[in-house]
OpenMM code with the backbone's topology and positions (N, CA, C; nanometers):
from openmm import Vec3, app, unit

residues = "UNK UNK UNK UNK UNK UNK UNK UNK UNK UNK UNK UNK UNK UNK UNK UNK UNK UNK UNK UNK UNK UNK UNK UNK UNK UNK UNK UNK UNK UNK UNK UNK UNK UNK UNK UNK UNK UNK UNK UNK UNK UNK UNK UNK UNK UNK UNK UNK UNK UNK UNK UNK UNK UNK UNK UNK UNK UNK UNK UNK UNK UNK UNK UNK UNK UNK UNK UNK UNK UNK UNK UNK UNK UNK UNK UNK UNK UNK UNK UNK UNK UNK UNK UNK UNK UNK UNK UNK UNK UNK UNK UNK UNK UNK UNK UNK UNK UNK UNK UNK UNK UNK UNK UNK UNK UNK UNK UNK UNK UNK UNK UNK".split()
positions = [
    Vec3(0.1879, 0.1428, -0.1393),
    Vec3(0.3191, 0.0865, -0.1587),
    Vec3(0.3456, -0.0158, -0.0493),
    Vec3(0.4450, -0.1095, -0.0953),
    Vec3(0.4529, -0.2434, -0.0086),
    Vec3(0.5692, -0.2475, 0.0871),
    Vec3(0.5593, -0.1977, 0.2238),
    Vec3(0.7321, -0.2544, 0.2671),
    Vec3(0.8012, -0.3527, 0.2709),
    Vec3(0.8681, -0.3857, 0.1549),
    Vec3(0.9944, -0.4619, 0.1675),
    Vec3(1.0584, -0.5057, 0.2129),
    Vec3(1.0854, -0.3912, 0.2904),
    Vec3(1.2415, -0.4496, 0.4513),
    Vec3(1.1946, -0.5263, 0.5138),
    Vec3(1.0910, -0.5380, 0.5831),
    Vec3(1.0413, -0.6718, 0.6796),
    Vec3(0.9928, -0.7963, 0.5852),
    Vec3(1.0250, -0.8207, 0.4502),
    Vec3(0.9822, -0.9590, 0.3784),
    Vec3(1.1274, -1.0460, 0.4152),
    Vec3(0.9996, -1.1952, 0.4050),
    Vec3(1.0694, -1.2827, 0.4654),
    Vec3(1.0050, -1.4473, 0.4132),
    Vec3(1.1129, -1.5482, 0.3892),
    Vec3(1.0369, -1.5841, 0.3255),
    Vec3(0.9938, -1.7478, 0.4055),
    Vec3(0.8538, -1.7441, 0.3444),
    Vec3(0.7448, -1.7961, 0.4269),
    Vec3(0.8105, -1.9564, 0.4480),
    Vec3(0.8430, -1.9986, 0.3662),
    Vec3(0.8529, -2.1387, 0.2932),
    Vec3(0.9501, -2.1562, 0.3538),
    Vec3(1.0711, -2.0811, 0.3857),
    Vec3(1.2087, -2.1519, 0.4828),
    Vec3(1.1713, -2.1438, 0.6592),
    Vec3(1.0564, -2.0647, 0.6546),
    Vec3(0.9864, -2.1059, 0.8524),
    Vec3(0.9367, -2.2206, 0.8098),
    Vec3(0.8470, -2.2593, 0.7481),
    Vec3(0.7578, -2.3553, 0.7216),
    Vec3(0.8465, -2.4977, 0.7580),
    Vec3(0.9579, -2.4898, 0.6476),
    Vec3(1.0360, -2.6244, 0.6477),
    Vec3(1.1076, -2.6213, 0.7924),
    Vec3(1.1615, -2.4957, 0.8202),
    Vec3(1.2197, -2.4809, 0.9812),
    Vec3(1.1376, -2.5804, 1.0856),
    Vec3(1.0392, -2.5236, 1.0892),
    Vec3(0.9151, -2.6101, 1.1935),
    Vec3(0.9099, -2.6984, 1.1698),
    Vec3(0.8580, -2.7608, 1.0449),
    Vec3(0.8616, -2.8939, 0.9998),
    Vec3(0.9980, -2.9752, 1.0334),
    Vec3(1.0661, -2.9385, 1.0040),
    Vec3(1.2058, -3.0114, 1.0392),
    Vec3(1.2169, -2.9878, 1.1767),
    Vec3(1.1750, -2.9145, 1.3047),
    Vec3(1.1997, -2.9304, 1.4331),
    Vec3(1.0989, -3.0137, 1.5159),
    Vec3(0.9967, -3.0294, 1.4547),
    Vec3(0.8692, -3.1241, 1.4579),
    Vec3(0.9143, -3.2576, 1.4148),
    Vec3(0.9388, -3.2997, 1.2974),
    Vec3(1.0076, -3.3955, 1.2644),
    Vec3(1.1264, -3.4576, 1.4012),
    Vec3(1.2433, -3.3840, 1.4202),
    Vec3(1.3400, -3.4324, 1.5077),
    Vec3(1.2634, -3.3816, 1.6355),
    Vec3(1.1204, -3.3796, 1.6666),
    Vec3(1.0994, -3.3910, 1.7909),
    Vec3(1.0247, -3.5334, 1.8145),
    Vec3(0.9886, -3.5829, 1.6833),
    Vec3(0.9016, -3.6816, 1.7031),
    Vec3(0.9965, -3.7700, 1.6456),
    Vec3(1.1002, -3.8080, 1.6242),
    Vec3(1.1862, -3.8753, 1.5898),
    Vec3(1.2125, -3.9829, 1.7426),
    Vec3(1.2590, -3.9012, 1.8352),
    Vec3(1.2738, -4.0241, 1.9248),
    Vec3(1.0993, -4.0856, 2.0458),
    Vec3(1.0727, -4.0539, 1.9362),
    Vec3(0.9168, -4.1314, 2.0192),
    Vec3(0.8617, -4.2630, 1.9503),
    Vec3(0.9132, -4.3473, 1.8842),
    Vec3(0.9094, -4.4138, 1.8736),
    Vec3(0.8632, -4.4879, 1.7252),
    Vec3(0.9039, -4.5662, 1.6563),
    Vec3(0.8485, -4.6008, 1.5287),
    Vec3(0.7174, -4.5948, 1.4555),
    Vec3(0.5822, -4.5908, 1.5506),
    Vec3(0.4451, -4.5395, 1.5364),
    Vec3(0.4566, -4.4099, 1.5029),
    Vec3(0.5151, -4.3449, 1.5207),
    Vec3(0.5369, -4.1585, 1.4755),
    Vec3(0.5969, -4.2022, 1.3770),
    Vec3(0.7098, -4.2876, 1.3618),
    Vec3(0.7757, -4.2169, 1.2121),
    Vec3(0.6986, -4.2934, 1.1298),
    Vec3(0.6183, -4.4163, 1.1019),
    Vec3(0.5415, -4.4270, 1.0273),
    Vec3(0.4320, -4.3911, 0.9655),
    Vec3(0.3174, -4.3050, 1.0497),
    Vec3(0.2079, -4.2304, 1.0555),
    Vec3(0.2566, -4.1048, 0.9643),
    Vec3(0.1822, -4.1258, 0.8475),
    Vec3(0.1595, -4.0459, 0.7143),
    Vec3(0.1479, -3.8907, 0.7752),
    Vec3(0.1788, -3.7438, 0.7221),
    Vec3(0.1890, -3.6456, 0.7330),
    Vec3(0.0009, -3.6366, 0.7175),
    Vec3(-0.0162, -3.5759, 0.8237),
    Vec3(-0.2080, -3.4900, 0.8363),
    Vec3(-0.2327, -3.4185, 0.7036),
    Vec3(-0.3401, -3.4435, 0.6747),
    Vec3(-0.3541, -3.3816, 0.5194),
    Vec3(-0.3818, -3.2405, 0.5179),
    Vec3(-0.4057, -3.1797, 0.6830),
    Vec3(-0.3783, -3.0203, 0.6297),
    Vec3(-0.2191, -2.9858, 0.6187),
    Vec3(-0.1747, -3.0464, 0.6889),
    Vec3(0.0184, -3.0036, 0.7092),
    Vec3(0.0327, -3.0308, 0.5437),
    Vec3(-0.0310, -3.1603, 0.4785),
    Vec3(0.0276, -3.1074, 0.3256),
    Vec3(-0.0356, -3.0554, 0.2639),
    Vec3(-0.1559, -3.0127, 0.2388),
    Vec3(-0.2169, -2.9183, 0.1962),
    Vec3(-0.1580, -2.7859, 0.2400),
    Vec3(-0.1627, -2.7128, 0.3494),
    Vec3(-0.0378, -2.6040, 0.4237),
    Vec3(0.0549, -2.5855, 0.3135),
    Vec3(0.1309, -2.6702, 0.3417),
    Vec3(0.3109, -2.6849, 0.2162),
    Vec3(0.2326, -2.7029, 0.1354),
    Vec3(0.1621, -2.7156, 0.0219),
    Vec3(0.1280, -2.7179, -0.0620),
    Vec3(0.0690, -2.5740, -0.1268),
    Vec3(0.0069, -2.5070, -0.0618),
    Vec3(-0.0773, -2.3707, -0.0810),
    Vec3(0.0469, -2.2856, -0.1090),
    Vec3(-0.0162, -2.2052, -0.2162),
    Vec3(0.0854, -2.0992, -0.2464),
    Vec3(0.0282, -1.9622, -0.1894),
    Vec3(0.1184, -1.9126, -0.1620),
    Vec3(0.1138, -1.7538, -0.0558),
    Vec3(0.0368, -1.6493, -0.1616),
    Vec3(-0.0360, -1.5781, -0.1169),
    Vec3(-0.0994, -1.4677, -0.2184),
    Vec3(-0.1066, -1.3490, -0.1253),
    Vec3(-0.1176, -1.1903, -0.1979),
    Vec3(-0.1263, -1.0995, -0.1165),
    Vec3(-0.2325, -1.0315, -0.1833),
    Vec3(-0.3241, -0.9631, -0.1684),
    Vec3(-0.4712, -0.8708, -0.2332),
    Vec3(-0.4240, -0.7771, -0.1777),
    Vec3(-0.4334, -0.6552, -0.2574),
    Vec3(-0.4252, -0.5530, -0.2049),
    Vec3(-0.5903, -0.4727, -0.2229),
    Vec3(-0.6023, -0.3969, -0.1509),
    Vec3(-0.7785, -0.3426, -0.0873),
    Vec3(-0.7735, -0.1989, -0.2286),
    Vec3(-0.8988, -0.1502, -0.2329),
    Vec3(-0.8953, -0.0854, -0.3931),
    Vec3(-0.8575, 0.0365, -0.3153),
    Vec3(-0.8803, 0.0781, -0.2082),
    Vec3(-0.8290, 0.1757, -0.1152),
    Vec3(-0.6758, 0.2013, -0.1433),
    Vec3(-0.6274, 0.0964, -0.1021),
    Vec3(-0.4560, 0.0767, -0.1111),
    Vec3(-0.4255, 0.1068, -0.2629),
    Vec3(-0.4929, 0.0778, -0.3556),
    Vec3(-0.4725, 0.1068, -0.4955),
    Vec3(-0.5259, 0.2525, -0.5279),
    Vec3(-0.5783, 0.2594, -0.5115),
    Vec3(-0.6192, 0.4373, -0.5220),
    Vec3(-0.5219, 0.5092, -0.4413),
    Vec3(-0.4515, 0.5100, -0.3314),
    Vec3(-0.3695, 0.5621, -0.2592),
    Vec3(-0.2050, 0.5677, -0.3181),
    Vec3(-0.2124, 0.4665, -0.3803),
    Vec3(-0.0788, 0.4254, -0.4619),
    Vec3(-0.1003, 0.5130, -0.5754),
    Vec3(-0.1846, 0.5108, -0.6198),
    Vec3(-0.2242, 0.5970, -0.7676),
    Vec3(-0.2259, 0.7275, -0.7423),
    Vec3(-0.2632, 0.7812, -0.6554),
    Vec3(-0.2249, 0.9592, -0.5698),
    Vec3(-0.0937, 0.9647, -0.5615),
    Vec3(-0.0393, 0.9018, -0.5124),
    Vec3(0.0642, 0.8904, -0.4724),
    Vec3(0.2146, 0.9199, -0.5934),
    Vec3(0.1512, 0.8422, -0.6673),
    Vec3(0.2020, 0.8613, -0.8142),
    Vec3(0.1848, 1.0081, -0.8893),
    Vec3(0.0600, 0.9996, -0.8825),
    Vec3(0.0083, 1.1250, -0.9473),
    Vec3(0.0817, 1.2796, -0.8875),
    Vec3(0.0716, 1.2449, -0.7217),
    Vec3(0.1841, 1.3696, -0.6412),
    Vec3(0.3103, 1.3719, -0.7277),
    Vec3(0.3619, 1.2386, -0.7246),
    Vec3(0.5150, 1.2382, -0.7556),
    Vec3(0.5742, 1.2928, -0.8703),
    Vec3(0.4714, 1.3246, -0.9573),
    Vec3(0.4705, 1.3185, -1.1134),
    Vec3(0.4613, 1.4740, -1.1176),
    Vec3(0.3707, 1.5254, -1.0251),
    Vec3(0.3301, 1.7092, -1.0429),
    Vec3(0.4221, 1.7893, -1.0386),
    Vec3(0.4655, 1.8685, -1.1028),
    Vec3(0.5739, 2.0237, -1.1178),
    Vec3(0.6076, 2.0518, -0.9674),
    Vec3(0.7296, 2.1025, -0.9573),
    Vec3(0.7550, 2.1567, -0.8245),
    Vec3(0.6828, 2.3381, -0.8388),
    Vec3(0.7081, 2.3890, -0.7295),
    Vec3(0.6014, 2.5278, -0.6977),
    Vec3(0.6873, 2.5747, -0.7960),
    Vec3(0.5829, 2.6712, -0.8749),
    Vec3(0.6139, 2.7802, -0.9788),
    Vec3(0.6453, 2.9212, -0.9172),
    Vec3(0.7851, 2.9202, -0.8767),
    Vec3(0.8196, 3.0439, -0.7805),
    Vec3(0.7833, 3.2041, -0.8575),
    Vec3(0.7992, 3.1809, -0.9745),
    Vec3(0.7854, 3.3029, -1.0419),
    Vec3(0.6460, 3.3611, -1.0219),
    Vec3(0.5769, 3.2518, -1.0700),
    Vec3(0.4246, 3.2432, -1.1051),
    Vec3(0.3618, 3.2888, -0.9400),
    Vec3(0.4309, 3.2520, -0.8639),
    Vec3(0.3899, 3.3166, -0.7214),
    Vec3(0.4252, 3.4450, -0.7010),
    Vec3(0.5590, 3.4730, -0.7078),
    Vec3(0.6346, 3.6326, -0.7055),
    Vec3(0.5035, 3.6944, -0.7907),
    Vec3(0.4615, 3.6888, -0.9179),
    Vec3(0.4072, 3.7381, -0.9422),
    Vec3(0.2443, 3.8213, -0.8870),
    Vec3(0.1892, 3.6836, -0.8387),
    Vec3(0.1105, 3.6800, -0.7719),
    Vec3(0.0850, 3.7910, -0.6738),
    Vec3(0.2088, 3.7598, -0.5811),
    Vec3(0.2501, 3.8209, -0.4846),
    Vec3(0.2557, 4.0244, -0.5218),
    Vec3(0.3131, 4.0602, -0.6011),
    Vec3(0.3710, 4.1322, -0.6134),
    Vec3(0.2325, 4.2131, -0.6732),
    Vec3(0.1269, 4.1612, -0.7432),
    Vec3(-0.0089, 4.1833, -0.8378),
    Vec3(-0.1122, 4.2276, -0.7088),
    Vec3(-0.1075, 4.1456, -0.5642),
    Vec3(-0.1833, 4.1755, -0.4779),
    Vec3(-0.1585, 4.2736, -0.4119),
    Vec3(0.0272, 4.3025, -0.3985),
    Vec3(0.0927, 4.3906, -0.2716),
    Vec3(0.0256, 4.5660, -0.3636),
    Vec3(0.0009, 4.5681, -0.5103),
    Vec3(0.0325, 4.6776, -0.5652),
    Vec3(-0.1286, 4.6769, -0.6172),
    Vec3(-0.2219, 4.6065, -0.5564),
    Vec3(-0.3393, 4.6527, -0.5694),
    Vec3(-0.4128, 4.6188, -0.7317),
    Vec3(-0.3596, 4.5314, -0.7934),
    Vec3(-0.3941, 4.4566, -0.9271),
    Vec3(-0.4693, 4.3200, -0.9303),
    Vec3(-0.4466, 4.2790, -0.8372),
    Vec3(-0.4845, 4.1643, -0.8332),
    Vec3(-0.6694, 4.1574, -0.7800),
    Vec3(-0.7390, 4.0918, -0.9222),
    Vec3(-0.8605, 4.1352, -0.8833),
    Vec3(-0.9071, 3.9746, -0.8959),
    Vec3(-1.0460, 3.9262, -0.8005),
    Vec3(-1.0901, 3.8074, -0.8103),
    Vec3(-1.2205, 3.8055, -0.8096),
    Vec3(-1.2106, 3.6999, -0.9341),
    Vec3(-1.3374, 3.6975, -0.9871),
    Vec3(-1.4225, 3.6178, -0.8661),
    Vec3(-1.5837, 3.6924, -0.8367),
    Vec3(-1.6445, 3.5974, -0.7107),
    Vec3(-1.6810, 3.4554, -0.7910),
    Vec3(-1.7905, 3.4788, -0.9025),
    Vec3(-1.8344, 3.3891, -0.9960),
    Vec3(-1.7154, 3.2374, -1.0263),
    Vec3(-1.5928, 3.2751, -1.0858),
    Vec3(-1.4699, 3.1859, -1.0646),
    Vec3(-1.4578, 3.1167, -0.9538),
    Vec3(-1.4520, 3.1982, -0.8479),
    Vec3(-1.3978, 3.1331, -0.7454),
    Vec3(-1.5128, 3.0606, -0.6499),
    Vec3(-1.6012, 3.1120, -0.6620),
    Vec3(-1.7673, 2.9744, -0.6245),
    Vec3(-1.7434, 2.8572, -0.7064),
    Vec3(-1.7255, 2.8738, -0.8239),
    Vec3(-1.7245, 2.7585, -0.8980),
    Vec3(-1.5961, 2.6441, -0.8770),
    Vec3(-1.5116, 2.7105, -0.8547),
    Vec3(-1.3761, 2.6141, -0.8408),
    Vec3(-1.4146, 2.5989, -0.6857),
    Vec3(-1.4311, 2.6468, -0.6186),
    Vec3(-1.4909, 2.5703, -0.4715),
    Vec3(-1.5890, 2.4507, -0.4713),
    Vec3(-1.6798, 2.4658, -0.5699),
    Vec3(-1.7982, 2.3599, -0.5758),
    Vec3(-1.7344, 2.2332, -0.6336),
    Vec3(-1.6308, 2.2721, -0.7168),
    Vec3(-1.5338, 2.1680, -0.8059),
    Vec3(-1.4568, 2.0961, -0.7104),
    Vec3(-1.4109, 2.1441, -0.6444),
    Vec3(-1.3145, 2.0945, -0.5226),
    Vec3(-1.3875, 1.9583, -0.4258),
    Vec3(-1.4700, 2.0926, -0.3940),
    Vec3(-1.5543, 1.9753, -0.3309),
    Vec3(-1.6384, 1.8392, -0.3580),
    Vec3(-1.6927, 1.8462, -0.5018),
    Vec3(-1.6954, 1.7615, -0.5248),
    Vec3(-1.5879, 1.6653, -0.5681),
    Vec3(-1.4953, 1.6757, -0.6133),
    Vec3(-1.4041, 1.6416, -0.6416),
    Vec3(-1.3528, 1.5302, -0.5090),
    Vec3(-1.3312, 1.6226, -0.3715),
    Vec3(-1.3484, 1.5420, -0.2259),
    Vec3(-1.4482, 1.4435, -0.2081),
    Vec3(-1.5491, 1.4843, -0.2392),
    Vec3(-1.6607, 1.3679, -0.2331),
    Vec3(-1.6957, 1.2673, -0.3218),
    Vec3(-1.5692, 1.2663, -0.4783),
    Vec3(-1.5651, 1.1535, -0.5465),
    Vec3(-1.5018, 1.0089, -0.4636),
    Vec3(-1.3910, 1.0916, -0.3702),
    Vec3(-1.2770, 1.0455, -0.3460),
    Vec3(-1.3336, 0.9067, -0.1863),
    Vec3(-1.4861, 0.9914, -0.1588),
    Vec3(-1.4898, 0.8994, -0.0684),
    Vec3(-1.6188, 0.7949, -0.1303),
] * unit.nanometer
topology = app.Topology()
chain = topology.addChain("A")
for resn in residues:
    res = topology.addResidue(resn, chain)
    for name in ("N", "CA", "C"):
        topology.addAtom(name, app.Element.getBySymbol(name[0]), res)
């Protein structure tokens, strides 16, 4: 995601400078004000601003989303849980739970 609050826009510094450059070279004499603008200064003002964002930054945005989007905790579904282990019911499968570990992990190691 992009912060906002510090945007600013490029094109009113640009002309700022330019215009304090201008009235600095204003009283130096008629050879300055005739001498054509340097062809990077208009090329510069000319170029339009672009931003890329890195596929990193896009995958991070896309988690990010994906968090925002997921169910809040299933309190019941925990009480239950809870209540299945305290009273000696709660049984776990080893086989299951190797496998969702190996899943995980790879899963981590898609990610890098």
């Amino acid at each position: 995601m992009l912060d906002t609050k510090m945007a600013m826009d490029i094109k009113q510094v640009n002309s700022a400078a330019t215009s304090r450059i201008n009235s600095s070279n204003a009283g130096k004499g008629s050879a300055a004000q005739s001498a054509p603008a340097a062809p990077a200064q208009t090329a510069a003002a000319q170029k339009a601003d672009s931003v890329s964002i890195t596929p990193q930054a896009q995958q991070l945005q896309n988690v990010q989303t994906k968090m925002a989007d997921m169910p809040d905790i299933d309190q019941k579904k925990v009480d239950e849980i809870k209540a299945a282990i305290a009273e000696g019911r709660y049984k776990i499968d080893p086989d299951k739970l190797a496998t969702n570990i190996a899943n995980f992990e790879n899963d981590l190691s898609d990610l890098n």
